[in-house]
TORTORBA-485586 format. One record per residue (C-alpha): residue in one letter; x, y, z. Coordinates in steps of 0.02 Angstrom, whole numbers, plus 50000, padded with zeros to 5 digits. Layout:
AXYZ
...
This chain:
X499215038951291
X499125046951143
X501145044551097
X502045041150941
X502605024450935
X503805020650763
X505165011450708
X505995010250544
X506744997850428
X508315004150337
X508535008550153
X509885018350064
X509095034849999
X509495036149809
X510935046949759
X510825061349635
X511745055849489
X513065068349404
X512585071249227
X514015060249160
X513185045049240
X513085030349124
X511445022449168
X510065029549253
X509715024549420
X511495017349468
X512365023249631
X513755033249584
X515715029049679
X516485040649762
X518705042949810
X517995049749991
X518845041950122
X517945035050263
X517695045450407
X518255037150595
X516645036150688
X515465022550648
X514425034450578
X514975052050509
X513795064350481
X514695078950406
X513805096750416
X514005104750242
X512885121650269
X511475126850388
X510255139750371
X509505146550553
X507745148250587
X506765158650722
X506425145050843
X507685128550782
X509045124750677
X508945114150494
X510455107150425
X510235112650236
X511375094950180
X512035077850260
X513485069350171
X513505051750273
X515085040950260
X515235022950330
X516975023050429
X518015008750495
X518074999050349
X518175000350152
X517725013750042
X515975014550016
X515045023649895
X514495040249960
X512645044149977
X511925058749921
X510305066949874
X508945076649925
X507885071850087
X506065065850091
X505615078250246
X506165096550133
X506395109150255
X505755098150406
X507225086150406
X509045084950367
X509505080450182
X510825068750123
X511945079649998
X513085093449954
X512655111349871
X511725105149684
X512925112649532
X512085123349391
X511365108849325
X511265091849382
X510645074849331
X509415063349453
X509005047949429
X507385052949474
X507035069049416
X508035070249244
X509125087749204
X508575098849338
X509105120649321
X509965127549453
X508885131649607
X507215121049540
X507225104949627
X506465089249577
X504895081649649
X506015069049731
X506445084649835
X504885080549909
X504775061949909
X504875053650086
X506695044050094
X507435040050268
X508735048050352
X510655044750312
X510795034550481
X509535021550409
X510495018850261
X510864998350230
X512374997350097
X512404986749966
X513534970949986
X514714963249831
X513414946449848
X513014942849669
X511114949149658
X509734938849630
X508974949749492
X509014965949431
X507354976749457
X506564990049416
X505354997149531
X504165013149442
X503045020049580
X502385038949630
X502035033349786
X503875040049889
X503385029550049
X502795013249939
X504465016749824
X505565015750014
X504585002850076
X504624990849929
X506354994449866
X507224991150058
X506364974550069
X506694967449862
X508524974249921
X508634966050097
X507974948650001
X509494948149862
X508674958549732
X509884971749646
X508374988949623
X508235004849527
X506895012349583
X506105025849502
X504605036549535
X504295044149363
X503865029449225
X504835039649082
X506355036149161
X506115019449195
X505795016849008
X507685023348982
X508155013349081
X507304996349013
X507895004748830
X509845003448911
X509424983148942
X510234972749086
X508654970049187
X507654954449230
X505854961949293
X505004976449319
X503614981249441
X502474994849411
X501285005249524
X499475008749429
X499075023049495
X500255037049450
X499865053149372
X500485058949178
X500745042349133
X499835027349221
X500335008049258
X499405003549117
X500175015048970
X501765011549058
X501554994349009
X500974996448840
X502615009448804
X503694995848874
X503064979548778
X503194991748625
X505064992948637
X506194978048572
X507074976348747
X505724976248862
X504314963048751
X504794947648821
X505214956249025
X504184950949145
X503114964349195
X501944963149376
X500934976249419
X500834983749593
X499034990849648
X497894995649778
X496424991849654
X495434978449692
X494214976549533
X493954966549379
X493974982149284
X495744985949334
X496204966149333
X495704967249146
X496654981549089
X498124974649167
X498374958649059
X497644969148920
X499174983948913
X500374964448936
X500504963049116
X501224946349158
X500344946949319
X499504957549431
X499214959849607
X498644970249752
X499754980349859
X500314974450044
X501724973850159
X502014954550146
X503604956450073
X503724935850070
X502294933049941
X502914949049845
X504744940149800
X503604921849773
X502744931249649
X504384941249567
X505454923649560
X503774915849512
X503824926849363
X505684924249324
X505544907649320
X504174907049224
X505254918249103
X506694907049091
X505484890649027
X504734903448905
X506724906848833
X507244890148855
X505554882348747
X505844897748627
X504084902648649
X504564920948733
X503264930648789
X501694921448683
X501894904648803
X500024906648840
X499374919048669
X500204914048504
X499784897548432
X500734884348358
X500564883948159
X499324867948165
X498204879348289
X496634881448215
X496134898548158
X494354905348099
X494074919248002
X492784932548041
X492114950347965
X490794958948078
X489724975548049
X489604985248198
X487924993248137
X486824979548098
X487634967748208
X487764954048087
X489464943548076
X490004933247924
X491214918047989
X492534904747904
X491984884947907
X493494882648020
X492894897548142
X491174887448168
X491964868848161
X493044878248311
X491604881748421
X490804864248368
X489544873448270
X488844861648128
X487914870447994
X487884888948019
X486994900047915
X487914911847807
X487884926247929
X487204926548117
X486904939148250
X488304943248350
X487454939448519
X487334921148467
X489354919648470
X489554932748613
X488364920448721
X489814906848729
X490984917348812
X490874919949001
X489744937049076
X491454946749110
X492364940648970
X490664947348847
X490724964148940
X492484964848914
X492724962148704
X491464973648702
X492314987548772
X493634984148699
X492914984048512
X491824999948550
X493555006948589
X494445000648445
X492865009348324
X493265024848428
X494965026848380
X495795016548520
X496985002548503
X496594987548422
X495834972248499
X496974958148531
X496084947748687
X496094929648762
X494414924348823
X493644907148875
X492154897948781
X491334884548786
X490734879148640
X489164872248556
X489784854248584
X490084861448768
X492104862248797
X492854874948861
X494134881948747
X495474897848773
X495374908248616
X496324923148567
X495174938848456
X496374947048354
X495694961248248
X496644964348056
X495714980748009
X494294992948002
X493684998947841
X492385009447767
X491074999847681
X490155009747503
X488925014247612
X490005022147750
X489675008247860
X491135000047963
X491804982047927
X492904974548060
X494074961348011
X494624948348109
X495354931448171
X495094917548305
X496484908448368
X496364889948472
X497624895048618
X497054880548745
X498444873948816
X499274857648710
X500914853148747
X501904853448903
X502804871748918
X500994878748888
X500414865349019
X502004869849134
X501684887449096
X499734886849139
X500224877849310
X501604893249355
X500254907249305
X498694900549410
X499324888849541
X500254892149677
X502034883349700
X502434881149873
X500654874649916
X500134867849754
X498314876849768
X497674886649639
X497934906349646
X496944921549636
X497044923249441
X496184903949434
X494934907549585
X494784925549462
X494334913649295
X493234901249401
X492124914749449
X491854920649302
X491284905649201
X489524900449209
X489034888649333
X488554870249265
X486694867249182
X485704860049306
X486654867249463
X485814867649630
X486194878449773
X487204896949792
X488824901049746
X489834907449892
X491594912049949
X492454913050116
X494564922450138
X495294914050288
X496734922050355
X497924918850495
X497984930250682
X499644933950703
X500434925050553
X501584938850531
X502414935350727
X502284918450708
X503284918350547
X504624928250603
X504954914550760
X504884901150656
X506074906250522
X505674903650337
X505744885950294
X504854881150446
X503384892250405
X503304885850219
X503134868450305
X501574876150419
X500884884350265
X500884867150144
X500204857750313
X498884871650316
X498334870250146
X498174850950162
X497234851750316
X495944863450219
X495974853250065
X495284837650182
X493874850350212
X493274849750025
X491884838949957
X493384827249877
X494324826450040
X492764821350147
X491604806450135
X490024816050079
X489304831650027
X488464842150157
X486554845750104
X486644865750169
X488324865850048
X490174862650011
X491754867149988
X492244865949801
X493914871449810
X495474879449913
X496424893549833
X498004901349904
X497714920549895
X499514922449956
X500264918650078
X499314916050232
X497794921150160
X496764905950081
X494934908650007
X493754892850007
X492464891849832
X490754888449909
X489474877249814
X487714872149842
X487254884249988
X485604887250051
X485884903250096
X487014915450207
X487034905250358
X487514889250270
X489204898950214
X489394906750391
X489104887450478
X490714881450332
X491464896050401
X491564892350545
X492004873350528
X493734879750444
X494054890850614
X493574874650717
X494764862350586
X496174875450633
X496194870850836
X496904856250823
X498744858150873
X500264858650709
X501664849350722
X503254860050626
X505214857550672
X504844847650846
X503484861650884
X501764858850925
X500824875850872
X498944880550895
X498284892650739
X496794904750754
X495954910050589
X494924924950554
X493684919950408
X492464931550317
X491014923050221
X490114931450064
X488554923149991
X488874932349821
X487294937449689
X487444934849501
X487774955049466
X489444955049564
X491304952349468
X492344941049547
X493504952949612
X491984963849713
X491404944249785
X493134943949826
X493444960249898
X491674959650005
X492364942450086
X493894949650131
X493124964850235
X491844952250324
X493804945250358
X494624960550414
X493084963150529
X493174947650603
X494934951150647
X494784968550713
X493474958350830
X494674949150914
X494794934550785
X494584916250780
X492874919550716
X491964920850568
X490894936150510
X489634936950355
X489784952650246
X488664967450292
X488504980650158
X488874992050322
X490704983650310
X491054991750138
X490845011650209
X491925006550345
X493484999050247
X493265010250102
X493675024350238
X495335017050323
X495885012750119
X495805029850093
X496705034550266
X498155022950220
X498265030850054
X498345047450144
X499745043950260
X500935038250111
X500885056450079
X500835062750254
X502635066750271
X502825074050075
X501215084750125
X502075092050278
X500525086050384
X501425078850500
X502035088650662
X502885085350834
X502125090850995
X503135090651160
X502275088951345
X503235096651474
X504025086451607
X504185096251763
X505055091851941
X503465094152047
X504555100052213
X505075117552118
X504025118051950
X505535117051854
X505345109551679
X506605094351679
X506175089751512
X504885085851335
X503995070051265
X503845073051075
X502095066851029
X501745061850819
X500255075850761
X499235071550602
X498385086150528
X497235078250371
X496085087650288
X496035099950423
X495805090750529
X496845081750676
X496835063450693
X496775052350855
X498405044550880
X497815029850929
X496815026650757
X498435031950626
X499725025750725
X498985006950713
X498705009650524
X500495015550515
X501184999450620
X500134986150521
X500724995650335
X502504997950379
X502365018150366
X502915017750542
X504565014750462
X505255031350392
X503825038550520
X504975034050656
X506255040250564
X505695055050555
X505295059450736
X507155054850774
X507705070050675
X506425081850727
X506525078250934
X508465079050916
X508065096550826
X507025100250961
X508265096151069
X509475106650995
X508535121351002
X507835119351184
X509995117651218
X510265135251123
X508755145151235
X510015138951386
X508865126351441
X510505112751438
X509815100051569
X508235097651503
X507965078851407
X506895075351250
X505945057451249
X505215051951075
X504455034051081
X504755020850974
X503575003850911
X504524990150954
X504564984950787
X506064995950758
X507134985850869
X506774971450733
X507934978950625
X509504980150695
X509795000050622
X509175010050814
X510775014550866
X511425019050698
X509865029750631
X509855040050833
X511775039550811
X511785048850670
X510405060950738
X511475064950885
X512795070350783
X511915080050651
X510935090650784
X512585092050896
X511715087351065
X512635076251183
X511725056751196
X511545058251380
X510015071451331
X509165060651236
X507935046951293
X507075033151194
X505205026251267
X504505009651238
X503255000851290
X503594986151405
X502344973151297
X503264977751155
X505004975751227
X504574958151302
X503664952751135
X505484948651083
X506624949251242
X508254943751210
X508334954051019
X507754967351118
X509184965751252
X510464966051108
X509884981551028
X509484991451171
X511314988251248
X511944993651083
X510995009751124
X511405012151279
X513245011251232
X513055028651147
X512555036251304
X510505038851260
X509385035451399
X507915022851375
X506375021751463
X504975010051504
X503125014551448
X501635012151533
X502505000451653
X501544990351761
X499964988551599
X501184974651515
X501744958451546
X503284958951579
X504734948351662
X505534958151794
X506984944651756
X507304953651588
X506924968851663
X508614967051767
X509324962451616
X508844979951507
X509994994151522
X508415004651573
X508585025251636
X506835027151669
X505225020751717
X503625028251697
X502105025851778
X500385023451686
X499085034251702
X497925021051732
X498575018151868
X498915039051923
X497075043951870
X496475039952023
X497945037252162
X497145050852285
X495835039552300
X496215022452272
X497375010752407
X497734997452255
X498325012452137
X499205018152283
X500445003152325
X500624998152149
X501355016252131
X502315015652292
X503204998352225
X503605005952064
X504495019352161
X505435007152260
X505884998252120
X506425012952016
X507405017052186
X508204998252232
X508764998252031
X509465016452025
X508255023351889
X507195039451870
X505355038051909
X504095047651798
X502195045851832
X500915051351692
X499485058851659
X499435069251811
X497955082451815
X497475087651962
X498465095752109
X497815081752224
X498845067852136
X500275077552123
X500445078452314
X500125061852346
X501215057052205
X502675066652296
X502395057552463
X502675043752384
X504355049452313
X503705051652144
X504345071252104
X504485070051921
X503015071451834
X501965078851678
X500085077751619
X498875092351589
X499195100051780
X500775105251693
X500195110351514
X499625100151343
X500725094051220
X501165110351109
X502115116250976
X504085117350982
X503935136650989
X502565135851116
X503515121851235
X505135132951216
X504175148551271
X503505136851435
X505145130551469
X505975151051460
X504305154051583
X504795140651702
X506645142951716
X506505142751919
X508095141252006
X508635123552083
X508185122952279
X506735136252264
X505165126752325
X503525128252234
X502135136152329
X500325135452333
X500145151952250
X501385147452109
X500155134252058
């Protein structure tokens, strides 16, 4: 059925600052005292509406323990949701929005932060690190921030990039991460502004983007990026990379080489001269710039193609953007590129650029250097090693896989180059039973198992092709360099060797465990970057998974339409919730002896571009991103609005359902975030009723035991969905403090007709009876099932015979038209 199913993970919303704060983005203490419930939700003002309630402020204490600070500031959902905070003063200062006058709020207003319940508190641990976080993106900003938090990491988080500058300009931190896209000023010129300033040259610096092309690759390391990567939910290989980068720091302070490690050279480097006019192309060069490329006598001056030629196809296209920039105006031109030179070694050289100048003539002369910066001693050896290899698996990474693309392939090569991304089904559930170190030990026996697949590891190379090389992408995601194929079906055929090499059964912490692999295949052509031979691999990947896995798919252009589309529909939900396109419908529920309406499901609406989207395709998306997070959160507030305003219209004994993904119960924060719901919407628990599905309860059974007796204890009902679909253990179903189950339309659809829908509804009425809970059957349309579910003893139903899912002022209008008195019997006529 078309139902919301969400959960959240919990992250403290970020307090408005008073103006007197020191330091931007620090959590300002409070003398409040702790308030005695659990949870206090403290009503400052409310302003009434025509059909519901909104509480204009939250303040949210912790009680039953020490002072904590209190947590303030405006709410992600505006007008739609609660907000953590008192009245704002004249002026105020945000961390996030700067001095704000009285009665303009800033954009944060807007920007999607979870309710007060899912706050998590910081702890007096000594951090890790301290980061800042710059991204526009509210949901990413949540998202992100909870999980560096929940891992040790102390975060500001900003979402405007000016005021993360004052805050790198007030020193104290140890990294920064950096969205790309974001609007006024980008990732890039963020970068620039903050290797510019004395405190933030030597920081490291990774870049956070849902841009996967060279082009954007490039103009990360050229504003100083340390690294760069693309955006995801794996919150494991996000803190690799961050403590990656800090250590990778530390050797940097420790050999005094700071940020240039890998650019500036030592003083016996060799440097060559070099002045080049633009016009005629020509280029004048120093004996030690030619005895650098191993170029015995040159001629006085040379084209410039002849020097361009030893650098690789990307790196050409790259220097000369970057010059026709510089002789536009734009910055000037200080790049690392690899040659290989006339003597044929391959060399890392940095292009500095001293000046322009006007020639007699009015023809430009560009100045300029070449500095040796291949790798010599041991920190730039060490240093290499931490910037292109991976350290838990010892494989290289994407920026070497990146580099080995984009060199020329050998003289006298035979064969296609290829490239196949191998991922792992279910990686993310089979990491979270294992624990962490065990699943570092599956990863490194992974990567040796596919290492023994390379043309070093076995006894011969295959005629149809080879693997060259393994490369850790991160994390579970590994992308095997193809050599010497034939054509598209000798890279499916490897393909599909790696899915078979996976069967055989891993041995990890007395566990034997059988892996399944989705693998995409790309037989790439000479015109493509490496990142687009990359990227195509990885959809023929995704497909393969969406197919069931354990396969391996070739890339069809078709692929590309197809993944471009759900990119841009996860870029749209980020902003769902700031956008207001988000909406709750409710479905009566109705006692089918009287017609009385017992009760609402809330149902998640997506309105996008005008136009509604299936459920069953965002919802999915939202689970696999982690926007189901402060989604859930979300529909907690508005159903216990609902609730609320169903409870002023009279309508007290009617119930309000919202379902939940399972993942929610993962974090440990339901009762707390429906807790503080309850209380800041003033309706009692007992009306209040959580649904989940009975796969996703038994996915986990004895975490979800724990949590949902914790939620039972407030009083809030919780009910089974879709039973009978699942496969569940009617042993742990004794065990869960269940209210309700409800019967799946699958099997209600067609129970008038059907003997085997019939009994499987009659014992889920018994059983519902012999374990004193409420019965609700689904999906009921047509008068004929409702009879027949009411000689079975089903009475409590809802479907379309009843009405659609509407909106709140719509389903409180039904419920007013269907207040029929207890004990008056429904007729045929009232139908």
């Amino acid at each position: 059925m078309a139902a919301m199913t969400a959960s959240g993970t919990p992250t403290s919303p970020a307090p408005d600052c008073p103006a007197q704060a020191p330091n931007p983005g620090r959590t300002v203490p409070t003398t409040a005292t702790a308030a005695t419930a659990p949870f206090a939700v403290v009503r400052r003002r409310r302003r009434p509406r025509s059909d519901t309630m909104r509480w204009e402020g939250w303040v949210m204490r912790l009680g039953n323990g020490p002072t904590l600070p209190e947590i303030r500031g405006p709410h992600p959902f505006g007008r739609h949701a609660p907000s953590v905070g008192r009245e704002r003063p004249q002026a105020s200062r945000s961390r996030r929005g700067g001095r704000q006058p009285a009665g303009r709020p800033s954009s944060a207003e807007h920007a999607p932060r979870m309710p007060a319940a899912a706050a998590s508190f910081q702890t007096d641990a000594e951090p890790e690190a301290r980061v800042i976080l710059v991204d526009d993106d509210p949901m990413g900003l949540l998202l992100t921030a909870r999980a560096l938090r929940e891992r040790g990491f102390e975060v500001l988080d900003f979402d405007r990039p000016g005021d993360a500058l004052t805050a790198i300009a007030a020193g104290g931190v140890d990294c920064v991460i950096a969205d790309v896209l974001m609007p006024g000023m980008d990732g890039f010129e963020f970068c620039r502004r903050v290797r510019s300033t004395r405190d933030g040259e030597g920081l490291p610096l990774l870049m956070l983007t849902s841009l996967d092309e060279d082009e954007a690759t490039r103009r990360a390391y050229e504003a100083g990026a340390s690294d760069y990567c693309i955006k995801s939910i794996n919150w494991t290989l996000l803190v690799h990379r961050i403590r990656q980068l800090l250590h990778l720091g530390r050797l940097e302070r420790e050999t005094g080489r700071g940020r240039a490690a890998i650019g500036p050279v030592t003083p016996a480097a060799p440097v060559g001269a070099f002045d080049w006019q633009p016009a005629a192309r020509r280029l004048r060069g120093s004996t030690d710039l030619f005895r650098l490329l191993d170029w015995r006598d040159p001629p006085a001056s040379i084209h410039d193609r002849h020097l361009l030629a030893l650098a690789s196809p990307a790196d050409r296209r790259a220097l000369r953007r970057a010059m026709a920039r510089m002789l536009d105006g734009g910055p000037a031109v200080r790049r690392e590129i690899e040659v290989r030179t006339r003597g044929g070694r391959l060399r890392r050289v940095r292009v500095d650029v001293h000046q322009v100048v006007s020639t007699v003539g009015g023809a430009l002369e560009v100045s300029g250097a070449v500095h040796d910066v291949t790798p010599r001693d041991v920190a730039d050896a060490t240093v290499y090693r931490l910037t292109h290899y991976d350290g838990l698996t010892g494989l290289p990474n994407r920026t070497w896989l990146l580099e080995r693309l984009q060199r020329p392939r050998p003289t006298g090569s035979t064969g296609r180059l290829g490239l196949a991304v191998l991922d792992i089904d279910r990686f993310r559930q089979i990491g979270e039973a294992l624990g962490q170190e065990a699943t570092d030990r599956l990863l490194v026996e992974l990567a040796q198992r596919l290492r023994r697949l390379t043309a070093s590891g076995s006894s011969a190379r295959d005629s149809a092709g080879w693997i060259d090389a393994v490369v850790n992408l991160r994390g579970d995601a590994f992308a095997l360099l193809l050599d010497g194929l034939a054509d598209a079906d000798s890279a499916l055929a490897i393909g599909r060797r790696a899915v078979e090499a996976l069967h055989e059964p891993f041995r990890i912490a007395a566990r034997e465990l059988f892996l399944r692999a989705s693998v995409g295949v790309h037989l790439g052509d000479d015109d493509e970057s490496a990142a687009q031979r990359i990227g195509h691999a990885e959809l023929a990947r995704r497909a393969a998974s969406a197919a069931g896995g354990n396969a391996a798919l070739a890339f069809d252009p078709s692929m590309a339409g197809a993944g471009f589309d759900r990119l841009e529909m996860e870029r749209d939900l980020h902003y769902a919730l700031a956008r207001r396109e988000m909406s709750m419908h409710f479905q009566p529920q109705v006692d089918a002896t009287d017609g009385r309406v017992i009760g609402f499901e809330a149902l998640m609406r997506w309105v996008r571009g005008g136009q509604t989207q299936p459920a069953g395709t965002f919802i999915p998306l939202a689970e696999e991103t982690g926007l189901v997070v402060p989604l859930g959160e979300w529909a907690i507030v508005e159903s216990c609005e609902a609730l609320a305003a169903l409870r002023r219209r009279g309508h007290r004994d009617c119930t309000m359902s919202v379902n939940l993904s399972a993942q929610q119960l993962r974090t440990g924060q339901l009762p707390r975030v429906i807790s503080a719901a309850l209380q800041a919407s003033g309706v009692p628990a007992g009306s209040f009723e959580v649904e989940l599905t009975e796969s996703g309860m038994m996915r986990d059974a004895e975490v979800a035991v724990a949590e949902l007796t914790a939620l039972r204890a407030l009083g809030a009902g919780l009910a089974v969905d879709d039973f009978g679909t699942g496969y569940s253990s009617l042993a742990y179903l004794t065990r869960l403090p269940l209210t309700t189950l409800k019967i799946d339309r699958s099997f209600v659809q067609d129970i008038d007709l059907s003997d085997r829908s019939r009994a499987v509804a009659r014992a889920i009425v018994a059983l519902g009876a012999n374990l004193q809970l409420r019965v609700v059957a689904e999906g009921v349309e047509t008068d004929s099932q409702r009879r027949t579910l009411v000689e079975l003893g089903c009475t409590l139903q809802q479907g379309w015979l009843y009405g659609r899912a509407v909106p709140l002022d719509e389903a409180l209008a039904f419920a007013d038209a269907h207040r029929i008195p207890a004990g008056v019997a429904m007729t045929e006529g009232d139908e």
